[in-house]
Structures are given as structure tokens and as C-alpha cells.
C-alpha positions as CSV (number, residue, x, y, z in Angstrom):
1,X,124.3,93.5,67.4
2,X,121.8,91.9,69.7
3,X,119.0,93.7,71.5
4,X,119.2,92.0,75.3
5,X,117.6,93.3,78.8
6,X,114.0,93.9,80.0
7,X,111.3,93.2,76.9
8,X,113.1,91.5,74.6
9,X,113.3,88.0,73.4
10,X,115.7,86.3,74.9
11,X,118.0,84.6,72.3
12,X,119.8,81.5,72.8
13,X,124.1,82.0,71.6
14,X,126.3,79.5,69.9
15,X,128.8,78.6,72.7
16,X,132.4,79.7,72.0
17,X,134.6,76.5,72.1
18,X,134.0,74.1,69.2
19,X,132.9,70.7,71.2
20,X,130.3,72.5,73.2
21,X,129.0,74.3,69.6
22,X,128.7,70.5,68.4
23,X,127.1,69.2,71.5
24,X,124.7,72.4,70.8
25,X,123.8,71.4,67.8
26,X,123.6,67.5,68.2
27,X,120.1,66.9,67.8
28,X,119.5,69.5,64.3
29,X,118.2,68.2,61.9
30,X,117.5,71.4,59.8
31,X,119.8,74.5,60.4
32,X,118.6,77.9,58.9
33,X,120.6,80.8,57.8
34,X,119.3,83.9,57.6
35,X,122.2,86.6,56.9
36,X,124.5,83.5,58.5
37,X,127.2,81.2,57.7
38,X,127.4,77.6,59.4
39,X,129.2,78.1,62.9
40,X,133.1,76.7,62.8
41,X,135.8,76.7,65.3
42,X,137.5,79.8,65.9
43,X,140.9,77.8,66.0
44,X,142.0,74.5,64.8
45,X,142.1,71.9,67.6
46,X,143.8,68.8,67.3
47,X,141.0,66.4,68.0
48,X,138.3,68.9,67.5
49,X,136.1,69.4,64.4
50,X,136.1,72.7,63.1
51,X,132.9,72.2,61.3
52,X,130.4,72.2,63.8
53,X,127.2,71.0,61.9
54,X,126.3,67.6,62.8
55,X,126.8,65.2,59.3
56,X,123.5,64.9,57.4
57,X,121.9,68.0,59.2
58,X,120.2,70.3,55.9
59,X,121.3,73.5,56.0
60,X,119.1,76.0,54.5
61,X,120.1,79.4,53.6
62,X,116.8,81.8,54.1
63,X,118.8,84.6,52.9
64,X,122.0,85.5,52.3
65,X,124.5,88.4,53.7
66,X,124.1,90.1,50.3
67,X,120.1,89.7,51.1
68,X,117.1,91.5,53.2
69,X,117.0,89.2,56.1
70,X,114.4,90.6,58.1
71,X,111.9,90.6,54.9
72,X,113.3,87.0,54.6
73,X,112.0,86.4,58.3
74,X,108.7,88.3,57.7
75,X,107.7,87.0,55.1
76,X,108.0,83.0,57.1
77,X,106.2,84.9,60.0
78,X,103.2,85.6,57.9
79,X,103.0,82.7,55.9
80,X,103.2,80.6,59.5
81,X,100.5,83.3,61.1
82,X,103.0,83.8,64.1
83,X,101.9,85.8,66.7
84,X,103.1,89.2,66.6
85,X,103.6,89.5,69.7
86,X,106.7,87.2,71.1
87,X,105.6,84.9,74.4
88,X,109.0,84.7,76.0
89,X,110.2,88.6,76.6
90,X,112.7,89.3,79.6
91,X,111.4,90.6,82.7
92,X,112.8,93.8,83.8
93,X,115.1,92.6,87.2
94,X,117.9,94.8,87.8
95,X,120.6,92.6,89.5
96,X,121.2,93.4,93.1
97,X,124.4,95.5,94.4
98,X,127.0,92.9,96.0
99,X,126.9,92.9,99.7
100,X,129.4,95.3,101.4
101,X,133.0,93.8,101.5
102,X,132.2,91.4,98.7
103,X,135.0,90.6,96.4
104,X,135.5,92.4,93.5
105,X,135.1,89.7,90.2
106,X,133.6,89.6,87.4
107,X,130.5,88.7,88.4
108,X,130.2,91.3,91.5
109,X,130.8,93.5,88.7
110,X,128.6,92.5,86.4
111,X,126.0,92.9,89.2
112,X,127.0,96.3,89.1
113,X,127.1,97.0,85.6
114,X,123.3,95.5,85.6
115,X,122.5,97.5,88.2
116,X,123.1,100.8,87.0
117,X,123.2,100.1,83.7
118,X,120.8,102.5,82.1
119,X,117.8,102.5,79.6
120,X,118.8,102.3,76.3
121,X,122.3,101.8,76.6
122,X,124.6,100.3,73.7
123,X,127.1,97.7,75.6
124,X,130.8,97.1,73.5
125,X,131.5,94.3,74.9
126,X,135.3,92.7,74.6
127,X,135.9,91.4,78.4
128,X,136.8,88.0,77.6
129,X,137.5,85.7,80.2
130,X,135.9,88.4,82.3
131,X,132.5,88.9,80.4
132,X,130.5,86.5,81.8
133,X,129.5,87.8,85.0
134,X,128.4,91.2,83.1
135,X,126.5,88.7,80.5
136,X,124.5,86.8,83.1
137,X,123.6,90.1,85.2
138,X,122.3,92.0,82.0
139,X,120.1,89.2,80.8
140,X,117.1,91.4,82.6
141,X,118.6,94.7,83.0
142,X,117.2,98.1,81.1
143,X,117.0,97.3,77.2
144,X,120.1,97.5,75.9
145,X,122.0,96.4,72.5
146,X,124.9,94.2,72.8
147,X,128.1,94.6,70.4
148,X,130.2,91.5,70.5
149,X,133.2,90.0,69.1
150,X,132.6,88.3,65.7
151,X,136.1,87.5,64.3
152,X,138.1,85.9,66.8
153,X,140.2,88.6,66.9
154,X,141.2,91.4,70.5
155,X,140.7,94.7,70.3
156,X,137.9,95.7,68.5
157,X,136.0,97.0,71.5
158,X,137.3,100.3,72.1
159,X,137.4,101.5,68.5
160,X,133.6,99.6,68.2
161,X,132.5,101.6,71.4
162,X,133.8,105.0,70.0
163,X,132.1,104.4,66.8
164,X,129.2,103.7,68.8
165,X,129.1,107.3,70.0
166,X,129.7,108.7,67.1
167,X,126.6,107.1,65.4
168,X,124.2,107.3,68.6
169,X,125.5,110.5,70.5
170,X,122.1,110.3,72.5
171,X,122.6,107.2,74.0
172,X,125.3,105.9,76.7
173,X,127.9,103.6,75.7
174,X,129.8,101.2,78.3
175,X,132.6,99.6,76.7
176,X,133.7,96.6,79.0
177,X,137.3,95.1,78.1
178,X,139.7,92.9,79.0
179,X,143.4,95.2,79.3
180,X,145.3,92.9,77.1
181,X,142.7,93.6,74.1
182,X,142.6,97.0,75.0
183,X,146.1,97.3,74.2
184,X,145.7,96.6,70.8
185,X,144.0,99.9,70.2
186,X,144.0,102.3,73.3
187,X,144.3,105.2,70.8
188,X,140.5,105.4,70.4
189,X,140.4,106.7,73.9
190,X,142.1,109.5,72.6
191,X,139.0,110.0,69.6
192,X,136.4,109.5,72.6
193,X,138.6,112.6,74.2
194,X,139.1,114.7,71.1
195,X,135.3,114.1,70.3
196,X,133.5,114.6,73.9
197,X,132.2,110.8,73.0
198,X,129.8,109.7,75.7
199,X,131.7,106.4,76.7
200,X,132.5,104.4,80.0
201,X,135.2,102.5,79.6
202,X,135.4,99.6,82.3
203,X,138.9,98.0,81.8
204,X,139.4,94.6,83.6
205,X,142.9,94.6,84.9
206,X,143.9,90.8,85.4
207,X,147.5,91.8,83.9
208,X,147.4,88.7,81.2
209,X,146.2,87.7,77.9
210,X,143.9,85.2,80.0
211,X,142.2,84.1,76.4
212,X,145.2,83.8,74.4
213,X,146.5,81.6,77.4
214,X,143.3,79.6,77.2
215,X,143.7,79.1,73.2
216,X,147.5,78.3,73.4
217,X,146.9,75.3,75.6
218,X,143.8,74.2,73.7
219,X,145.8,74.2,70.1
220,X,148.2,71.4,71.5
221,X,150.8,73.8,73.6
222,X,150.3,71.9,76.4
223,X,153.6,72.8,78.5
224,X,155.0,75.7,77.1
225,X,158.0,77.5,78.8
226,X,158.6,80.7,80.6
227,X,159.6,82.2,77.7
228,X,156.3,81.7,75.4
229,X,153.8,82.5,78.7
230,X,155.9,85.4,79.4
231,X,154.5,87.3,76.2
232,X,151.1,86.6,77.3
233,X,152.0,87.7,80.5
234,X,151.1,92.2,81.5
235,X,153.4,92.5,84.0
236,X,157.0,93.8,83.3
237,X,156.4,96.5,83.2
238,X,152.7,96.6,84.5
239,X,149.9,98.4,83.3
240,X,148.8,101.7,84.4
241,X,145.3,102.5,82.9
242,X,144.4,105.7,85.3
243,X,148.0,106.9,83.6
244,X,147.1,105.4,79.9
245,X,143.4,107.1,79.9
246,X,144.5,110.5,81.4
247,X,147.6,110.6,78.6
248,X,144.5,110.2,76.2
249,X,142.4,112.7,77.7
250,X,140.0,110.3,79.2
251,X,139.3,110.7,83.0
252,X,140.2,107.8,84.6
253,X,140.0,106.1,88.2
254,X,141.2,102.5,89.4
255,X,139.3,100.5,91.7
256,X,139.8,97.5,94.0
257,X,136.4,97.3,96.2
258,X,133.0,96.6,95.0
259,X,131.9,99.9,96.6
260,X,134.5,101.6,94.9
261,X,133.4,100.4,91.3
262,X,129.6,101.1,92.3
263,X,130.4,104.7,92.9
264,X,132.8,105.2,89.6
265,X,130.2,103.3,88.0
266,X,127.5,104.3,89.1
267,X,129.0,108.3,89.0
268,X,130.1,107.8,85.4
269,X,126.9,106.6,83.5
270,X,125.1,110.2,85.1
271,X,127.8,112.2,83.3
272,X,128.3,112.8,79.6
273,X,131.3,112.3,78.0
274,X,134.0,109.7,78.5
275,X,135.3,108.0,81.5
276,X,137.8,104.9,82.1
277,X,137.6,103.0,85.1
278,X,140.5,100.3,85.9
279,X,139.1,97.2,87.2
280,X,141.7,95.1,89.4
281,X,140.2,91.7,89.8
């Protein structure tokens, strides 16, 4: 969990692919843990490391998982006298709406999920190869808590989204995922129907496992044949998600304009309970 968005501190991620994490992390001389293990590859990479920690850094471990991290931190911040107050908070600048006739993409959608995103909102976020416009365009929208991936592993962000709601039924919950890891566990849908769970689910159809694609040609596959891309692939039969939500319960609606996602959108975080909206991009 990560609190991002207007007044908080803006926290610098590890990168996802192992050679930038090591370009990262070049110049460390001292890495501390707190509630932390030392960053590795998600996947083995032939002629990658998958330790990422530069040789002869010192990696100290200011408190375990097991541990009370934030007393761990604390207690550093008062025996340092750190200011209590942090210098480098984000501005609240809600990302404009993309001009009319824009094309719909991650990022015009992102501008629209940071746009109407609303105060206090808890983000699930499993889009993948199409998260990083909505990262970017939430950096300085309302404050919000992030829920990302931690495994390496699809399809945690329905079932993390629903749980969400569950745990926090006074607070909105967008859940933005890819469709190909929200096909590992599209039954939660039918938990946020069953339970009235306050969620908007934005599903972004690109009809592929675009990350699994990515990862199969960085583990060495470099030319792999019909066959093997064709189980990545969403077509055959294709996806319906308006279908797949409303079979759950969920109301659903598909949209191929920017102005049509910033009316579901914008529609769906004013209403309680859940919502799906299909994403073609």
C-alpha cells in the first residue's frame, strides 16, 4: 500500500525490469530495509542478474517483516531531529480532460481517471502494460492509496479491489486491470454484486497477455511460433466484458472515445456500488 496524490510525499519506486533496478541502485553504498527484502528480478534473464544490489553495497535491515517498522523509522526520525513536517509533499493538480476526439490510450485515460478520481479513494491497480498513463496522471490527483502487484503474479486486482470494499465500505474503490489478468479471477465481480461493494472496475481491453508477451521474449524466446503467441493471444473467441460483468451482476458499459470513458467514469465514481467499464484501447 502506498499513500500517492495531493499532500503526500512523493516516493521514488524500484523499476520493474531487473537492469534498470541495477542501474537504480548503482551508486548505493548503504541499502536499508525496513519491513523489506533486497529487490530481485521477477524472472530469470539470461544475461541479467537477478540480484539487483550492487556487490559490496551494506545492506542493513532496520527491522524485519516480523517487526514494528514504523517504530523502527521513528525512532531514526527522532534520534536525527527530522522535521516533522515532510518538505517535498505533492501539489494538488488534477490532470486535464483530453481534448475532444483524442484517442483513447492509456494515458488519455489515465487523464481521466486523475481527473475524476475522487478524495480518498483506494486505487487496485493491475493494468499492466496499460498502467502507466493512470500512474503519471495520479501523481497529484485527490489523496489516494495505491494497491499494487507484489508477487509477479496476474490477477490479484479484482479479488484485492473487492477486499478493499469489504474493509473500507466508506471509501470508493477503482480497480484498473488489464483483461488478461482479469481473467484469472472474474468471479470476484460476482462478490462485489452479491455484496453491493462500492467498486469501479475499469477493464483495459487490448485482447492479449501484453506482459506475459513482454516476459516471454525477455527470458530468451526470442522467435516463438504461432502456436506459443496464440495462448497469449484474447481473441478466439474474443472477450466480452459488458456480457462477463452483467453475467456477474455488475453493471457494465464498453467504451471506445475518450468522451465516452469520461462520462462512465466520471457517472460511476458518483454512484455507490459496483460498476465495470470495458476499455478498448
Amino acid at each position: 500500500r502506498l499513500q500517492r496524490g495531493a499532500g503526500r510525499v512523493a516516493i521514488e519506486r524500484i523499476p520493474y525490469f531487473a537492469e534498470d533496478i541495477v542501474t537504480s541502485l548503482a551508486d548505493v553504498e548503504q541499502l536499508i530495509l525496513v519491513g523489506a527484502k533486497p529487490p530481485v528480478s521477477f524472472f530469470a534473464y539470461p544475461g541479467k542478474p537477478s540480484w539487483c544490489t550492487p556487490e559490496g553495497t551494506g545492506i542493513l535491515y532496520l527491522a524485519h517483516a516480523h517487526e514494528d517498522g514504523v517504530a523502527a523509522l521513528e525512532a531514526v526520525a527522532q534520534a536525527i531531529a527530522a522535521p516533522k513536517e515532510p518538505a517535498n509533499v505533492a501539489p494538488l493538480q488534477k490532470p486535464d480532460l483530453p481534448k475532444a476526439g483524442a484517442a483513447l490510450d492509456q494515458f488519455t485515460a489515465g487523464q481521466i481517471v486523475g481527473h475524476f478520481l475522487p478524495d480518498n479513494a483506494i486505487i487496485s491497480d493491475e493494468a499492466a502494460t496499460s498502467g502507466i498513463g493512470s500512474m503519471i496522471s495520479t501523481a497529484n490527483a485527490a489523496p489516494h492509496d495505491h494497491l499494487s502487484l507484489t508477487g509477479g503474479a496476474i490477477g490479484q486486482g479484482l479479488p484485492l479491489a473487492t477486499g478493499a470494499a469489504v474493509a473500507c465500505p466508506d471509501r470508493k474503490v477503482v480497480c484498473l486491470h488489464g483483461d488478461g489478468g482479469a481473467m484469472y479471477t472474474l468471479q470476484a465481480l460476482w462478490t462485489q454484486a452479491r455484496e453491493k461493494l462500492d467498486v469501479v472496475n475499469v477493464i483495459f481491453a487490448n485482447r492479449s497477455y501484453a506482459i506475459l508477451n513482454i516476459e516471454l521474449m525477455r527470458v530468451g524466446a526470442e522467435n516463438p511460433g504461432p502456436k506459443a503467441l496464440s495462448m497469449l493471444d484474447l481473441h478466439n473467441p474474443e472477450l466480452n466484458w459488458v456480457e462477463l460483468g452483467q453475467g456477474m451482476g455488475v453493471e457494465s458499459v464498453r467504451v471506445e472515445t475518450v468522451e465516452d470513458f469520461a462520462d462512465a467514469f466520471s457517472s460511476a465514481v458518483k454512484q455507490k456500488g459496483p460498476r465495470l467499464i470495458e476499455v478498448m484501447i
